[in-house]
Structure formats: C-alpha cells, structure tokens
C-alpha positions in Angstrom: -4.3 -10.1 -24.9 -4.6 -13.3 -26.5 -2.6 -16.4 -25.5 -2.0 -20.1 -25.7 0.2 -19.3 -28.7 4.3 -20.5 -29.3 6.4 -17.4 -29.0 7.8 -18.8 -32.7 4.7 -17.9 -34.1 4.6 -14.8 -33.7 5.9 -12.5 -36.6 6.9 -8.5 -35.9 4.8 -6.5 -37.3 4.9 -2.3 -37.4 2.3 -0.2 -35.9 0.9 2.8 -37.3 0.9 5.5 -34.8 -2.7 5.9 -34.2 -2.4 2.1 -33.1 0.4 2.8 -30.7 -1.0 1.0 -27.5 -1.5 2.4 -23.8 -0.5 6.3 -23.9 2.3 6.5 -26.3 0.0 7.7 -29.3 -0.5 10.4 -26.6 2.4 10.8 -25.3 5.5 13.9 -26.4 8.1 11.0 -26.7 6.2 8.5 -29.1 8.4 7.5 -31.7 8.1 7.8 -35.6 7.9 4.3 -35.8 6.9 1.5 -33.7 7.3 -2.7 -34.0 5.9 -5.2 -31.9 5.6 -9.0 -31.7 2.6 -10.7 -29.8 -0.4 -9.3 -28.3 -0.8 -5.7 -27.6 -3.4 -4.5 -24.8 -7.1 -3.7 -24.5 -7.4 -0.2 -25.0 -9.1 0.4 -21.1 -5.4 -1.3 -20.3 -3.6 1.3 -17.6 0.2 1.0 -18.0 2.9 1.2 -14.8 6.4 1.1 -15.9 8.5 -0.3 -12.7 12.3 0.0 -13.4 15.6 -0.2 -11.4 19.3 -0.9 -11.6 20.3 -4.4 -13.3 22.3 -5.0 -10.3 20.0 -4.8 -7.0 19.7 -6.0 -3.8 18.9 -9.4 -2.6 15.7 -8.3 -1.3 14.5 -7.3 -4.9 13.1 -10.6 -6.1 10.4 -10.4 -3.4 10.0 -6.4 -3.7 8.7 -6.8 -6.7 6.7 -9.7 -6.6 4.9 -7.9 -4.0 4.5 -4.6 -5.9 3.4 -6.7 -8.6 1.2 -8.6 -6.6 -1.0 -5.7 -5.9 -2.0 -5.2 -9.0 -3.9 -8.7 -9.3 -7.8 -8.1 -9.8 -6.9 -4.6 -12.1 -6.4 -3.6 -15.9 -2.6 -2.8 -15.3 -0.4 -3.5 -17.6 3.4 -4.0 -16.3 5.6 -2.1 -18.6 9.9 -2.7 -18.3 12.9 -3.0 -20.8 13.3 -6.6 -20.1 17.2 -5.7 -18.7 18.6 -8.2 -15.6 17.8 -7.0 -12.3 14.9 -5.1 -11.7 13.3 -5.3 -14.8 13.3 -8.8 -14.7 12.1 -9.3 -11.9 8.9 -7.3 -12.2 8.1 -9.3 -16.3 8.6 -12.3 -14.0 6.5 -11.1 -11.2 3.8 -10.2 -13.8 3.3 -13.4 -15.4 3.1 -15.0 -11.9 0.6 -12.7 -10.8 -1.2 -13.4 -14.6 -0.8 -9.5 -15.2 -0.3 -8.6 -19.3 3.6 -7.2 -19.6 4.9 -5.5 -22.4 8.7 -5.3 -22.5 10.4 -2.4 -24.8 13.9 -3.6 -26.0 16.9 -1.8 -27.2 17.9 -3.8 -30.2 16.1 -4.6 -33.7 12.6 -6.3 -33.0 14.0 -9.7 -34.7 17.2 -9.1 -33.1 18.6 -12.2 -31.1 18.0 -11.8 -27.6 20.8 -13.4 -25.5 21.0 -15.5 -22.4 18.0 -15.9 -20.4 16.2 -12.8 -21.2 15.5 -14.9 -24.0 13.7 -17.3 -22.0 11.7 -14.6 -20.4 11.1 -13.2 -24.0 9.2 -15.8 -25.0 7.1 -16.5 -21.9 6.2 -13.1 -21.9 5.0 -13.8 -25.6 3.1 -17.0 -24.7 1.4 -15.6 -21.9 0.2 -13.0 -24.3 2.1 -10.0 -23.6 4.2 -8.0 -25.9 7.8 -7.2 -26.9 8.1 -3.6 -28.7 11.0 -2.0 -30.1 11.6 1.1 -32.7 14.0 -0.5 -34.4 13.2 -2.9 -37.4 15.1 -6.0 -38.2 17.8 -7.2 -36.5 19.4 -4.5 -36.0 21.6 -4.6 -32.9 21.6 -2.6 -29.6 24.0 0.4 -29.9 24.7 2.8 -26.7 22.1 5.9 -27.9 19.1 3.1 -27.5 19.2 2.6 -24.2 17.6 6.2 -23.5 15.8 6.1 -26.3 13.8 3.2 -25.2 13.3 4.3 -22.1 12.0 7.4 -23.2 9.2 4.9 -25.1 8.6 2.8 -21.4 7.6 6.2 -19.8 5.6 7.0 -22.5 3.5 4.1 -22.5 2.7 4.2 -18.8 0.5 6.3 -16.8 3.3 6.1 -13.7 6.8 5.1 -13.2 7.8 3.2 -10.2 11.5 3.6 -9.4 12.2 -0.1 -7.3 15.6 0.5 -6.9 18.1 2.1 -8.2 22.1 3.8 -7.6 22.5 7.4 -8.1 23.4 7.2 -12.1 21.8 4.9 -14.8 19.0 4.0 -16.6 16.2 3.9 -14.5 16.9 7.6 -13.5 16.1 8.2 -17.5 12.9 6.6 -17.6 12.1 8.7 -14.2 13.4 12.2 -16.1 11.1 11.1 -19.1 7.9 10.6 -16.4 8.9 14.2 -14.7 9.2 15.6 -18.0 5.7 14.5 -19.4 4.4 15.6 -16.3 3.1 11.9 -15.3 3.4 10.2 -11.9 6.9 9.3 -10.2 6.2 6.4 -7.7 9.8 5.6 -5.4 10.5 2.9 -2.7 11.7 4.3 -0.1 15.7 2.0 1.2 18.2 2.4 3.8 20.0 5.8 3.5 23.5 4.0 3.6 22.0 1.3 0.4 24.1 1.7 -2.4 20.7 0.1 -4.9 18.3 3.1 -2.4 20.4 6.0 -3.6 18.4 6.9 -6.6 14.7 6.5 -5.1 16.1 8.4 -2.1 17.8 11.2 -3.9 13.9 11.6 -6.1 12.0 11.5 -2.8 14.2 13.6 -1.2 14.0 17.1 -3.3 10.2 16.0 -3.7 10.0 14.5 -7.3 8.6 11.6 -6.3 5.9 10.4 -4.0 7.0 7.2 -1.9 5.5 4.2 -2.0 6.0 2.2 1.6 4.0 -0.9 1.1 3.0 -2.2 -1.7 -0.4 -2.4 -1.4 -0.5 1.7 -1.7 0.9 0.9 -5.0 -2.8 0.6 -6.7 -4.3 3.5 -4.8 -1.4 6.3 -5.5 -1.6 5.0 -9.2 -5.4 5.9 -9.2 -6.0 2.1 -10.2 -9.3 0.8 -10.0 -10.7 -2.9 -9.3 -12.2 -4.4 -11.5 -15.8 -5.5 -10.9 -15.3 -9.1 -10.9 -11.8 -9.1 -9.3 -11.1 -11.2 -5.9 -9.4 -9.5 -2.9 -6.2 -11.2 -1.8 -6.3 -13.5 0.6 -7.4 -11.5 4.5 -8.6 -12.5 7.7 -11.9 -11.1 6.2 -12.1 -12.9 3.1 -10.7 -16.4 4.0 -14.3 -17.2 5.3 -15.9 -17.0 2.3 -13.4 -19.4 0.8 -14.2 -21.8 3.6 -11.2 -21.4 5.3 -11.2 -21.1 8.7 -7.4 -20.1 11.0 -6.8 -21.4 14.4 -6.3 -19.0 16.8 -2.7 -19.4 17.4 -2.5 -18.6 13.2 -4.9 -15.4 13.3 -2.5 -14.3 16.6 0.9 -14.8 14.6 -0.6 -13.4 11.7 -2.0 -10.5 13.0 1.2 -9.8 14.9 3.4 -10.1 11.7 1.1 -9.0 8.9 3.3 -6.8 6.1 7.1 -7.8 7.7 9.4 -10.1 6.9 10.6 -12.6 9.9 13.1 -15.1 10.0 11.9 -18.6 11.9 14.3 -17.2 14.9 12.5 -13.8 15.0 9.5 -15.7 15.3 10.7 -18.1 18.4 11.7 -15.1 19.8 8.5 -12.9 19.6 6.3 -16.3 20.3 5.8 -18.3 23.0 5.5 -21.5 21.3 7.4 -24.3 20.9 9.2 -25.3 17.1 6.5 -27.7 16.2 3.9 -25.5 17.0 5.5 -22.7 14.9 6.4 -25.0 11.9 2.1 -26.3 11.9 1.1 -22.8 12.2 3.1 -21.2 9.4 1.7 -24.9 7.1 -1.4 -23.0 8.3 -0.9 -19.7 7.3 0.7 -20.8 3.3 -1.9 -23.0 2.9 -4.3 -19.8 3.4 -1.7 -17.9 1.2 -1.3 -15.3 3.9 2.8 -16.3 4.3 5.0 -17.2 1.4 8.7 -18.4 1.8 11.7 -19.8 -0.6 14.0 -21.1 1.2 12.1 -22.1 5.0 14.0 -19.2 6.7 12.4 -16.0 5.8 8.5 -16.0 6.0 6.7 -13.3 4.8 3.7 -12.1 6.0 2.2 -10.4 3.1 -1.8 -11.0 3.3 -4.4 -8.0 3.5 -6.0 -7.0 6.7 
C-alpha cells in the first residue's frame, strides 16, 4: 500500500470484480459492484476482520491494541466497518502497530463521514490503507447497509475475530457471514456476568467459535506466517541483541507479571520493594517496551517470553 499521500487526494474509484482485493473476488457474498478510495493491498495480503459492539468495555482500547499488536512482523491486513467502539479501536490499533487497514462503510463512498470517524478516515488513507464501500456517490447510510457491509468485511477476510460483543447486533452478522462461508470464527473469551462478553461467550459456548485467550495465539490460530525479515517483539530473549540489558529486580518483576495487567498497588503487594524501587524498575521495563501504561496506574505486562 502506498503512502505519504493527503487523504484529499484521493478520488473513489470502482473496482472491477476480478480486482476485488484480499478474498472477496472469491468469496459467495462479493458484491456486484465495489468502490474504494486509497490504496488497496498486495495480493499475498491475508485479511482478519476484528469486530464488536460500538459500546464496549473499558478494557477494549487495550484489548485490541494487543490483538493488533500481534500481528506486527506479518502480511495481515486489519479489516473493520470503521463504527465507534470496537471497530475503532482495532483501525486505530492498526495504524499504531503500522499494519495496512481497510475499513468497509455503510454509506456512499463520497458520502460525508461525521464526527471523528472522520478523523480516523483519513489517517487510515494517509497511512495507505483503504476505505471501500458498494455504494457510489454520496449516497447515505440507510438501515439494510449495515448487514450488507458486513456481509463484504467477512468476505474479505480469511477469519473473523469477535472482541466483544452483547447478545444482538452487528458484529454477530459479520460472525453468521464467516460461519456461513465456512471461514474461521476467532472469540475472546469475558466474564460470564459481562454484558459486552455475551456474544463471544454464547459463539464459544455451542462451539462456533474457537477462543482466543491471549493475544499472541491470535497469529498462530489464524495460520499467519512471519515474514522473513520481521522482528520479534520485545522478550527476555531478544532484548540482548538490541543491547539492552534488565537488572535483576526487572527480569524478576517481569517474569512474575508477564501477559497480566497490575495496578501499582498489586505490585507493592506481590513485591517486596519499596515505591522508588518499583517506580525505577517499571522506567526500566517501558524503556525495554516490555510494560506499557496510560494513566501510571495500570501497567501492563505484555512482552514475549
């Protein structure tokens, strides 16, 4: 995908369907006729839609990221609908992680978009992704699109993730679509009594989808490969090369925590140092990228062992 351009520049254009990128040309639910504005794939490109409810949890932001994240060093290509929520989340985890995303719209490819999907529209643009759409013009969104393009978001993708979801809505669409081309239906497993886990639950559950409980399994259930000049994420083993070297109060802490969440007061608690100690050796461990945090209360501890 080419980049480095102003989303401005580029013009829709429509695609004729032995052009239609990823698996759709393949694929039972291809539309008739397809638009598109910025840069569409490489053709070895392997596409995993991720989809959820517009309203999720607060944990979501960081769920996908993470799912995202372990797709760094592959072809994939993240394919949404570019709604709030979920969808969002993963186009912005995407172009964070510097992963092509294609997002499928509702509405007339020149149609407005409002708010700040807008603003995400045309990053993904610059960043040389794609927005697609089966409507021309500006024709705007009515009901009956909203399945309809997710029909199109299954049918680009080798697998569907379901991030999370309630026990109605669109997401569950896009995962019928999947079932029903016979294609993979990825879930993340939530707490049985989590209004945004019903829907992942309920497709785990009666066995219609396989669950995916960290996110580094992501790439291997997806049958994703490395590519040959890809870098692993940051680990224990790898940080030598970089010339990185951890104390041994950072490997202990990391080790400890590696693929939880912890809050600085779970980590007092499980430690037996003191608050300066704990605040150097998490400066430590970002530094190495094997801990991320927002806010300075929850710490991740996300690296590879």
């Amino acid at each position: 995908m080419s980049k480095n351009r102003k989303a401005e520049e580029y013009v829709s254009q429509e695609l004729e369907p032995k052009l239609f990128p990823l698996l759709l040309g393949e694929s039972s639910l291809r539309p008739k006729r397809l638009f598109y504005k910025g840069a569409l794939p490489e053709k070895d490109s392997i596409g995993i839609a991720m989809v959820g409810t517009r309203r999720p949890g607060s944990s979501a932001p960081e769920l996908c990221r993470r799912l995202v994240h372990s797709l760094k060093g592959t072809k994939a290509v993240i394919v949404s609908g570019l709604a709030q929520g979920i969808d969002s989340y993963c186009h912005e985890a995407a172009l964070e992680a510097g992963l092509p995303t294609i997002a499928v719209i509702a509405q007339g490819i020149d149609a407005r978009i409002p708010g700040e999907r807008a603003d995400l529209a045309r990053r993904i643009l610059e960043s040389g992704g794609a927005i697609l759409s089966e409507y021309a013009g500006d024709q705007a969104s009515l009901k009956g699109m909203f399945p309809a393009r997710n029909r199109i978001i299954s049918g680009l993708s080798r697998a569907t993730v379901l991030v999370q979801s309630k026990n109605k809505g669109g997401a569950l669409i896009t995962a019928d679509y999947c079932l029903g081309e016979g294609k993979l239906l990825l879930a993340v497993p939530g707490d049985f009594d989590s209004e945004v886990a019903c829907g992942p639950n309920l497709y785990l559950d009666c066995g219609k989808a396989k669950p995916i409980f960290l996110p580094e399994s992501l790439r291997v259930q997806a049958g994703i490969p490395l590519t040959a000049h890809s870098q692993e994420a940051p680990s224990l083993q790898n940080l030598a090369h970089t010339g990185c070297q951890l104390s041994q109060e950072a490997t202990m802490i990391f080790t400890k925590f590696n693929g939880f969440r912890k809050t600085f007061s779970e980590i007092q608690e499980d430690c037996n140092f003191k608050t300066g100690n704990i605040l150097a050796i998490l400066t430590e461990l970002e530094i190495a990228g094997l801990v991320q945090t927002k806010d300075n209360m929850q710490f991740y501890f996300n690296g590879s062992l």
